[in-house]
Biopython code that builds the backbone (N, CA, C, O; Angstrom):
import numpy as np
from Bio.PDB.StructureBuilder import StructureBuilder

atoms = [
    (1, "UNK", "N", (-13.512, -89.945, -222.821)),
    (1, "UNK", "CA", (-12.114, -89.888, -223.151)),
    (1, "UNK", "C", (-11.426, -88.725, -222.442)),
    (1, "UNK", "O", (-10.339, -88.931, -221.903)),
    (2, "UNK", "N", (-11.959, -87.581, -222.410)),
    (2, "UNK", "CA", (-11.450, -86.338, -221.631)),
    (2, "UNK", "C", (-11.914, -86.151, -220.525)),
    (2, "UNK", "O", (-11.732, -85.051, -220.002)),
    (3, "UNK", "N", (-12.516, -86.982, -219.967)),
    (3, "UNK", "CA", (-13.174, -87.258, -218.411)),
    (3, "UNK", "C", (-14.223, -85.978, -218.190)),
    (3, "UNK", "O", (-14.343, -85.606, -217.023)),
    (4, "UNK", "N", (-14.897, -85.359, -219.083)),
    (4, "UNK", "CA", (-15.323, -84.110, -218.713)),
    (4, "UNK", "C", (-16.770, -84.741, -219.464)),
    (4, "UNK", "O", (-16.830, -85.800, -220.090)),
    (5, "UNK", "N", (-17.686, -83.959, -219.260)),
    (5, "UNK", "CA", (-18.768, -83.784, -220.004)),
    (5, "UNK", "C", (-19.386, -83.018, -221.126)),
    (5, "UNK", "O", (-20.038, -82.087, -220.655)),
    (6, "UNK", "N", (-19.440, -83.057, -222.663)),
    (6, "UNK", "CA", (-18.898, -81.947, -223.467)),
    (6, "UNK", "C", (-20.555, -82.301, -224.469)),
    (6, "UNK", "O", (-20.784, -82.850, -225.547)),
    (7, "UNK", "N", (-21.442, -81.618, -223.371)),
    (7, "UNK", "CA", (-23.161, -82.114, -224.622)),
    (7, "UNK", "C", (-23.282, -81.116, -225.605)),
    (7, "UNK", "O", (-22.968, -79.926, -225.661)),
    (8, "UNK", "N", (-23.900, -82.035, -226.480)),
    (8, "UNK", "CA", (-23.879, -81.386, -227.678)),
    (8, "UNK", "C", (-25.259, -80.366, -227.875)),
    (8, "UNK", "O", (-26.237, -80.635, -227.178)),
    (9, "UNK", "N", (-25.314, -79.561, -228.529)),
    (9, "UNK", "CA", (-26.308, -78.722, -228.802)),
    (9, "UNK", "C", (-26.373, -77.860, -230.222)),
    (9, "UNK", "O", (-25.562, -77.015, -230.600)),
    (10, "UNK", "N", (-27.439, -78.268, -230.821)),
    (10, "UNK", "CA", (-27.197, -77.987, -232.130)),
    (10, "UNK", "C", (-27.814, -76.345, -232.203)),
    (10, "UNK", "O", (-28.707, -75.781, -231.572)),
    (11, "UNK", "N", (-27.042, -75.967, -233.101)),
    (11, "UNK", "CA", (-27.539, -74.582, -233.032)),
    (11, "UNK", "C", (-26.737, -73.724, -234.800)),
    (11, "UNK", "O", (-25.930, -74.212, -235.590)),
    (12, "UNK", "N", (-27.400, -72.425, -234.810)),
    (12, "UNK", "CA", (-27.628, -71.856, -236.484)),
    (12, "UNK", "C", (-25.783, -71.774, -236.563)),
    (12, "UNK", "O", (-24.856, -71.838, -235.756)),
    (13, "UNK", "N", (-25.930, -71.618, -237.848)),
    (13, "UNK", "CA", (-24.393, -71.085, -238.230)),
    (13, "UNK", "C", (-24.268, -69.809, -238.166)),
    (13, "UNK", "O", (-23.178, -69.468, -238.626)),
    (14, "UNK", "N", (-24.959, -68.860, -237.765)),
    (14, "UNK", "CA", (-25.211, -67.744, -236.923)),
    (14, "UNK", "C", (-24.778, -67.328, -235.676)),
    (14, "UNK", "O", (-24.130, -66.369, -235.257)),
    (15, "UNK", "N", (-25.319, -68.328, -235.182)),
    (15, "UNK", "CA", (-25.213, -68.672, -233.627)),
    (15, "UNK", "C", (-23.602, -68.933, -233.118)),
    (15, "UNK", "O", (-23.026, -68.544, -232.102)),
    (16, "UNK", "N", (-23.078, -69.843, -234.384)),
    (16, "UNK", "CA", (-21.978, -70.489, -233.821)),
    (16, "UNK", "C", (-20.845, -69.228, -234.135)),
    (16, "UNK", "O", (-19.913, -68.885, -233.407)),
    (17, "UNK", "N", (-21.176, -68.753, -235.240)),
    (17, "UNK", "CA", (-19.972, -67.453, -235.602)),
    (17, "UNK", "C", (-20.302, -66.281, -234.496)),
    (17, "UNK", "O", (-19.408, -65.456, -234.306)),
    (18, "UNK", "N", (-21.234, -66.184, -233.932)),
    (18, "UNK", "CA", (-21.285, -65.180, -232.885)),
    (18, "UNK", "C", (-20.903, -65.623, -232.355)),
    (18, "UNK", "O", (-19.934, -64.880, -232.198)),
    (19, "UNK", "N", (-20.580, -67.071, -231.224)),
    (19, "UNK", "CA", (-20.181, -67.222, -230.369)),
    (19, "UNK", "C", (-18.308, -67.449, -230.286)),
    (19, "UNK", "O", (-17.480, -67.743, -229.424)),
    (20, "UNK", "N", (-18.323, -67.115, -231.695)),
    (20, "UNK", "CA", (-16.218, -66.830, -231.703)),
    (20, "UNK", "C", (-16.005, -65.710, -232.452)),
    (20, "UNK", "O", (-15.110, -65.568, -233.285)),
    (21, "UNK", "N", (-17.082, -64.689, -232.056)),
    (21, "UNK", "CA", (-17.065, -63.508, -232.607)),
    (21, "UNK", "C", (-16.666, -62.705, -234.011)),
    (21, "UNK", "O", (-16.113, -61.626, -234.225)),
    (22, "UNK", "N", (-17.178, -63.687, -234.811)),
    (22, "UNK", "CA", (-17.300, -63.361, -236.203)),
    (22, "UNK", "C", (-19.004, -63.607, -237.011)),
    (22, "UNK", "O", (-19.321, -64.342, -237.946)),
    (23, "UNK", "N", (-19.501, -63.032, -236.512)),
    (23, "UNK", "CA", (-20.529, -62.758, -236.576)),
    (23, "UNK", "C", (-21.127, -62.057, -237.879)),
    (23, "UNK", "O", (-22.220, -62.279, -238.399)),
    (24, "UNK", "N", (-19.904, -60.939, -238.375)),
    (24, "UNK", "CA", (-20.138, -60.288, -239.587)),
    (24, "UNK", "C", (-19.217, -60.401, -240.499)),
    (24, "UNK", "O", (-18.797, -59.552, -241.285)),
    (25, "UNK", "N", (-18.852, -61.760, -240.320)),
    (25, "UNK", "CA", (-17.835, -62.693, -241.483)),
    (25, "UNK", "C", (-18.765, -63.219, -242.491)),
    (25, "UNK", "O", (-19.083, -64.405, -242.580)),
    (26, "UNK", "N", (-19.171, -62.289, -243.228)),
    (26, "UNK", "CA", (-19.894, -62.682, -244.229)),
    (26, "UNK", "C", (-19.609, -64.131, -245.521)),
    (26, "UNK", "O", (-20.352, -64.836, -246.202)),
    (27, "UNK", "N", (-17.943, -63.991, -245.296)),
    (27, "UNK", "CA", (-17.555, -65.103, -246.315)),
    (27, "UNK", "C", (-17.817, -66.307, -245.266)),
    (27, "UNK", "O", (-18.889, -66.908, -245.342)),
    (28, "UNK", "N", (-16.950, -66.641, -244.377)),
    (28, "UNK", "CA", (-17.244, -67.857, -243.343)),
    (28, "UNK", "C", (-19.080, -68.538, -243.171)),
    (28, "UNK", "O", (-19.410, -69.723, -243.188)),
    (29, "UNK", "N", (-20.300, -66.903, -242.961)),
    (29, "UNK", "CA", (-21.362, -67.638, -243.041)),
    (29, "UNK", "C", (-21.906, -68.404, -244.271)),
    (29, "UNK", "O", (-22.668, -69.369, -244.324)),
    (30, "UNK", "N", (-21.130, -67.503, -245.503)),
    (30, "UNK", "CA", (-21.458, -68.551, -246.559)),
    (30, "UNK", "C", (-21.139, -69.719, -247.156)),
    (30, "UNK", "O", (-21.699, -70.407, -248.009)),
    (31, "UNK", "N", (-19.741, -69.849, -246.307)),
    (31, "UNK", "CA", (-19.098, -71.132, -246.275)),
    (31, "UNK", "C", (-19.973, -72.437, -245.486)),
    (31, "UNK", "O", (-20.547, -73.507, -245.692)),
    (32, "UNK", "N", (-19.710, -71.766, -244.772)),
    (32, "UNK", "CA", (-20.633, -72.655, -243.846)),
    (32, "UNK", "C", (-21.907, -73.062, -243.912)),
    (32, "UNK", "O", (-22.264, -74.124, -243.402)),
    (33, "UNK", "N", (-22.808, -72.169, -244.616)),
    (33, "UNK", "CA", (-24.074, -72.804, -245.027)),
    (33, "UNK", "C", (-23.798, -73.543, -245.826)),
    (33, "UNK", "O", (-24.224, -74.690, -245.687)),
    (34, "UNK", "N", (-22.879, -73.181, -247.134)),
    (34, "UNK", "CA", (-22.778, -74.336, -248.625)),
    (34, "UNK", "C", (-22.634, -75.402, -247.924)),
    (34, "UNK", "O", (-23.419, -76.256, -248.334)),
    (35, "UNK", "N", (-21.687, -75.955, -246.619)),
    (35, "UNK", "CA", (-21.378, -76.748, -246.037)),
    (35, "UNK", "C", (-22.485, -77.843, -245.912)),
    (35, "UNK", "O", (-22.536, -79.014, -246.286)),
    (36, "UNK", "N", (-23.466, -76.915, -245.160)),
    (36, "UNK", "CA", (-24.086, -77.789, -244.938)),
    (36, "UNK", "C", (-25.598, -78.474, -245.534)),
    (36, "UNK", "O", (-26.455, -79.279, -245.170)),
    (37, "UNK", "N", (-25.255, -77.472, -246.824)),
    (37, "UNK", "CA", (-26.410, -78.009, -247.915)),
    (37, "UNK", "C", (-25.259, -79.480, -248.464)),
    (37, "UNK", "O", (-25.612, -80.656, -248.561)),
    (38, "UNK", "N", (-24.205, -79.048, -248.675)),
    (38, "UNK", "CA", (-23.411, -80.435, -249.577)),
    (38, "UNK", "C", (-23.854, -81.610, -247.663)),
    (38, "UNK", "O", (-24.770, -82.431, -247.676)),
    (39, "UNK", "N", (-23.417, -81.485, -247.000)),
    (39, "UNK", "CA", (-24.122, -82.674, -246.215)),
    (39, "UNK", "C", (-25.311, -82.900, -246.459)),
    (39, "UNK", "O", (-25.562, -84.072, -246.741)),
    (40, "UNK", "N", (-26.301, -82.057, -246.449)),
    (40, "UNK", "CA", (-27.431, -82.627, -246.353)),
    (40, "UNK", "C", (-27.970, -83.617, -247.945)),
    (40, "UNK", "O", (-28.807, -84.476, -248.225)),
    (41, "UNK", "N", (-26.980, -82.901, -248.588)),
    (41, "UNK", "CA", (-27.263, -83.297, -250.499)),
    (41, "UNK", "C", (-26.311, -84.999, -250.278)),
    (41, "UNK", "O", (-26.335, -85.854, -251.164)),
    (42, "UNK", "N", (-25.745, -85.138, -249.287)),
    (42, "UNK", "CA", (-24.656, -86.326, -249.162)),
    (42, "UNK", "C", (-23.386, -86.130, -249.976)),
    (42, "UNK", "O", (-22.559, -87.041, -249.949)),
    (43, "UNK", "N", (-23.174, -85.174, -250.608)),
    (43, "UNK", "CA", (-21.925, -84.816, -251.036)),
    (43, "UNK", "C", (-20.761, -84.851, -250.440)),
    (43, "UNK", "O", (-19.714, -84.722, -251.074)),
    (44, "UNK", "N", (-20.815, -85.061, -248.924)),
    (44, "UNK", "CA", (-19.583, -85.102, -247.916)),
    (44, "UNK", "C", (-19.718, -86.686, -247.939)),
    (44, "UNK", "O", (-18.629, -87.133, -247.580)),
    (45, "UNK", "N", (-20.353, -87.424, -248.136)),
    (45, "UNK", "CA", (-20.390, -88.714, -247.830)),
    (45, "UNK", "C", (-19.182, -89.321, -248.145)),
    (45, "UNK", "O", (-18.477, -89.648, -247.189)),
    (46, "UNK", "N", (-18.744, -89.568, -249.377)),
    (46, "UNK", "CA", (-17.741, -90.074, -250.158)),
    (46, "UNK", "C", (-15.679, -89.954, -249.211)),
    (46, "UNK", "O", (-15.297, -89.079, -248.434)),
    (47, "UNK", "N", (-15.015, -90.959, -249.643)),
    (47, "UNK", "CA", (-13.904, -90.897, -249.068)),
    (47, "UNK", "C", (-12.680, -90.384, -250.322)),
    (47, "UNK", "O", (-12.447, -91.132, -251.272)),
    (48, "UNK", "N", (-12.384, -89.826, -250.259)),
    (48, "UNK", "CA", (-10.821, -89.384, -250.868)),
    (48, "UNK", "C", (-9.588, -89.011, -250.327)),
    (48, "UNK", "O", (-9.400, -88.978, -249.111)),
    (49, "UNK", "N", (-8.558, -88.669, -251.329)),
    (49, "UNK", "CA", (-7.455, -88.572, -250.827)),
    (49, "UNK", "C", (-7.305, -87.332, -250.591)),
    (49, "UNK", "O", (-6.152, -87.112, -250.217)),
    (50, "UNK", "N", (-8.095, -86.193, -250.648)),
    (50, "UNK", "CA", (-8.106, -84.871, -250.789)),
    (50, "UNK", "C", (-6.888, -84.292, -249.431)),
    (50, "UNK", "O", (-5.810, -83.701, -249.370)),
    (51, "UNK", "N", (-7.701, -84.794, -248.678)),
    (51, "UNK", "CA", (-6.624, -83.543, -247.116)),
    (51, "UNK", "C", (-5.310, -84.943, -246.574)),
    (51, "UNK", "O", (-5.006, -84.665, -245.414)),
    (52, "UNK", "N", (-4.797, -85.789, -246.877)),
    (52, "UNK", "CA", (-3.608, -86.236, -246.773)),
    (52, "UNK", "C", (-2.485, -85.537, -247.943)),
    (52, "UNK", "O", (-1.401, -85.083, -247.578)),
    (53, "UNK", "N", (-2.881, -85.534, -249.218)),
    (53, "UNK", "CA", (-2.785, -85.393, -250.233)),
    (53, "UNK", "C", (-1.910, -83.721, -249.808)),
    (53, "UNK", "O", (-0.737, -83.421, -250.031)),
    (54, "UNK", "N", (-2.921, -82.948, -249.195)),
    (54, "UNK", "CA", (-2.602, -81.672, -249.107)),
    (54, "UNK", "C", (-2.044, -81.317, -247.797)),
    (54, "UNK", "O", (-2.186, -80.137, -247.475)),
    (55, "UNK", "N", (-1.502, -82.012, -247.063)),
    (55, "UNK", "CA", (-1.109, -82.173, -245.521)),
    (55, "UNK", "C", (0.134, -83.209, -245.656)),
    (55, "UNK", "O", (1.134, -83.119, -244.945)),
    (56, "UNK", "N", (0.000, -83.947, -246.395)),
    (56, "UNK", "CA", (1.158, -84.857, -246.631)),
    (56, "UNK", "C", (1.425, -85.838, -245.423)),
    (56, "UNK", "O", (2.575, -86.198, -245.174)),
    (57, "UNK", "N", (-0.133, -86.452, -244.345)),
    (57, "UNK", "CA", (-0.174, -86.853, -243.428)),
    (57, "UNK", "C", (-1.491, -87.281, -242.941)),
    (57, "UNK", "O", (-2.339, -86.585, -242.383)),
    (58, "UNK", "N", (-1.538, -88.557, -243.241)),
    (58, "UNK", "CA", (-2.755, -89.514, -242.810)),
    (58, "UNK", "C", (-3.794, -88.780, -242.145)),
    (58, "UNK", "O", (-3.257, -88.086, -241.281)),
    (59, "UNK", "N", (-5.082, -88.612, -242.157)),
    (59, "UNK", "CA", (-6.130, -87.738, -241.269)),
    (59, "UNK", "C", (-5.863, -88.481, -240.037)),
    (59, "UNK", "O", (-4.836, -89.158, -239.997)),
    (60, "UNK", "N", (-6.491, -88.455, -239.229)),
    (60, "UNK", "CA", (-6.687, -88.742, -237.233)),
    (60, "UNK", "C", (-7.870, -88.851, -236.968)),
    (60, "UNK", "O", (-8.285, -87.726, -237.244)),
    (61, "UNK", "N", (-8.924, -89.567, -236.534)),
    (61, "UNK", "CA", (-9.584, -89.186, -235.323)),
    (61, "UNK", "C", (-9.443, -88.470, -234.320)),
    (61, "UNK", "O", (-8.337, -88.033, -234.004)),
    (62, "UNK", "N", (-10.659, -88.195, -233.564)),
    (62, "UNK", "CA", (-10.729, -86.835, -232.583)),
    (62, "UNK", "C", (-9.586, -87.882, -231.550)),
    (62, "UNK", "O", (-8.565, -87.332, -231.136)),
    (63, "UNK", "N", (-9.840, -89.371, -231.190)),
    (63, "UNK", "CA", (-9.171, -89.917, -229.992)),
    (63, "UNK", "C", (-7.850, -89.894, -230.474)),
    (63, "UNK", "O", (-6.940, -89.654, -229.680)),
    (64, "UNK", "N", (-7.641, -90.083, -231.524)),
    (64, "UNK", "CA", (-6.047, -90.086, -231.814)),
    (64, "UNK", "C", (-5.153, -88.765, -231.797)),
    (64, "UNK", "O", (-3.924, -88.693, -231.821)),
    (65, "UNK", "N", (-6.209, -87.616, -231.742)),
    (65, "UNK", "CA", (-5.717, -86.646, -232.032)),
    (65, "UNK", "C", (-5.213, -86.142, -230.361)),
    (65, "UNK", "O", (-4.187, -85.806, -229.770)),
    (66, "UNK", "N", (-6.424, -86.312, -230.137)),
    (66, "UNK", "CA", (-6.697, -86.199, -228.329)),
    (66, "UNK", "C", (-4.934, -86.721, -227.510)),
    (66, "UNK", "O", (-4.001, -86.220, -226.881)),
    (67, "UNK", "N", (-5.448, -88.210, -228.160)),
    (67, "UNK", "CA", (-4.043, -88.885, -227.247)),
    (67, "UNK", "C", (-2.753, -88.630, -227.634)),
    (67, "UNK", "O", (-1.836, -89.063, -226.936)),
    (68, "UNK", "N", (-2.447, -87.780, -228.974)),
    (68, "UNK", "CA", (-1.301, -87.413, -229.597)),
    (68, "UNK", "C", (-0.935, -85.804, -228.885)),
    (68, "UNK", "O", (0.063, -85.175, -229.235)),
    (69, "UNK", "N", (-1.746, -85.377, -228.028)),
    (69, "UNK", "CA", (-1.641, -83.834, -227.612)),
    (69, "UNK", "C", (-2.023, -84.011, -226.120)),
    (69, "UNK", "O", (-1.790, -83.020, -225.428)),
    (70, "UNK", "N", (-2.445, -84.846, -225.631)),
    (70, "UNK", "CA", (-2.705, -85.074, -224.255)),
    (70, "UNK", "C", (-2.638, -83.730, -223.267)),
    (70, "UNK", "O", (-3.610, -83.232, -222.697)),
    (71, "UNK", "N", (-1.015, -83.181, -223.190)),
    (71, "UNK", "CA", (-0.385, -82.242, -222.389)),
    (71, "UNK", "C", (-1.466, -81.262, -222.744)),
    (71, "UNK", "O", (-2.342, -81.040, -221.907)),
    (72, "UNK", "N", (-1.482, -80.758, -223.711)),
    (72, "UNK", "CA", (-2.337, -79.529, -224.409)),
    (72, "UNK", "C", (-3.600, -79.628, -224.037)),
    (72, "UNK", "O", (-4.136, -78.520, -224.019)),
    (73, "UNK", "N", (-4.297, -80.495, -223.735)),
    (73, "UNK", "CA", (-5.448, -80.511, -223.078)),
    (73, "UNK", "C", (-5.713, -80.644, -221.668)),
    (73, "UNK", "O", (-6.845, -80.850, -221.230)),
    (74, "UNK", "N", (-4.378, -80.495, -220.741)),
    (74, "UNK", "CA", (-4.199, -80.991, -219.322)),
    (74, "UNK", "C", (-4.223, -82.134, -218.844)),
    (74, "UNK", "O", (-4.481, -82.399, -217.670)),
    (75, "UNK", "N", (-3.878, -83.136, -219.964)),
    (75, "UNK", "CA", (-4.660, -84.656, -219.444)),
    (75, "UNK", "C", (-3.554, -85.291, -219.136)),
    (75, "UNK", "O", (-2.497, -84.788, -219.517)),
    (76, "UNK", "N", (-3.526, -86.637, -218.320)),
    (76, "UNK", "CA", (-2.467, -87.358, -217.545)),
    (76, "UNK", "C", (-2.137, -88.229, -219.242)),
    (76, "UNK", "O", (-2.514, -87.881, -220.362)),
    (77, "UNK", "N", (-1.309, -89.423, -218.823)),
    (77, "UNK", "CA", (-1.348, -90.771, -219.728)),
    (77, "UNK", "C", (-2.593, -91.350, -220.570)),
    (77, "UNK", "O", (-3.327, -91.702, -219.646)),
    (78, "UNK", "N", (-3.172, -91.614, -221.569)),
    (78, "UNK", "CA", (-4.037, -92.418, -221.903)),
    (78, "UNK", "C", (-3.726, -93.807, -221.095)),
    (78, "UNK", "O", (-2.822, -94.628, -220.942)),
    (79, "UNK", "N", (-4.864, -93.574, -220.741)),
    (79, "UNK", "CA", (-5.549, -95.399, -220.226)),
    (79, "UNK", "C", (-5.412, -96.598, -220.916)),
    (79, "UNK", "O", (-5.898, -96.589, -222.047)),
    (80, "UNK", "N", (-4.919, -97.554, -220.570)),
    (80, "UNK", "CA", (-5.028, -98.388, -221.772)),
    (80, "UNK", "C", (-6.317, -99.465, -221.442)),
    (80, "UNK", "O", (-6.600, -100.048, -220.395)),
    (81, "UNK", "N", (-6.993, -99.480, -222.820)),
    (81, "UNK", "CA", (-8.103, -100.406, -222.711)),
    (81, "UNK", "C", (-8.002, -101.712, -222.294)),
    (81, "UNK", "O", (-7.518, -102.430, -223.170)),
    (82, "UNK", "N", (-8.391, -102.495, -220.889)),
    (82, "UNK", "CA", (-8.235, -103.519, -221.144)),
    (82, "UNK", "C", (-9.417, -104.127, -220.655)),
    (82, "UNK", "O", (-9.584, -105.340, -220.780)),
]
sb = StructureBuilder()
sb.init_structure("model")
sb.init_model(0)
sb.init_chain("A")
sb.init_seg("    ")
for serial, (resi, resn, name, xyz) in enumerate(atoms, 1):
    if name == "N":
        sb.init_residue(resn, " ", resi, " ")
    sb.init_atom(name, np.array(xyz, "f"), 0.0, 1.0, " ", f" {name:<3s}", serial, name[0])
structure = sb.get_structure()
């Protein structure tokens, strides 16, 4: 979709707060672990109205979001699928 190559690599919640330099954001690492015990428990599984509700605006996908900001990412027109 962004014509680029963007691989994924999994890595600690450690790792990832050092690499946007909050590293000794002690609240964020604990956020972020609870995070990802409720995924692993399937607690994220479920759908609600929670973040429209509090945004007052339908969620997006990454492509919708992508093609709604295009400029902001340097990108020409979306393509249309045919």
């Amino acid at each position: 979709m962004l014509g680029k190559d963007l691989p994924f690599e999994q890595i600690t919640v450690s790792t990832f707060l050092e690499s946007i330099g909050l590293l000794n954001d002690t609240a964020k690492l604990k956020h972020f672990e609870a995070i990802i015990i409720d995924q692993q428990e399937g607690l994220l599984a479920g759908v609600s109205d929670a973040a429209p509700s509090i945004t007052g605006q339908p969620l997006v996908t990454v492509e919708e979001f992508i093609n709604e900001h295009r400029s902001t990412f340097g990108l020409g027109p979306a393509k249309s699928a045919s």
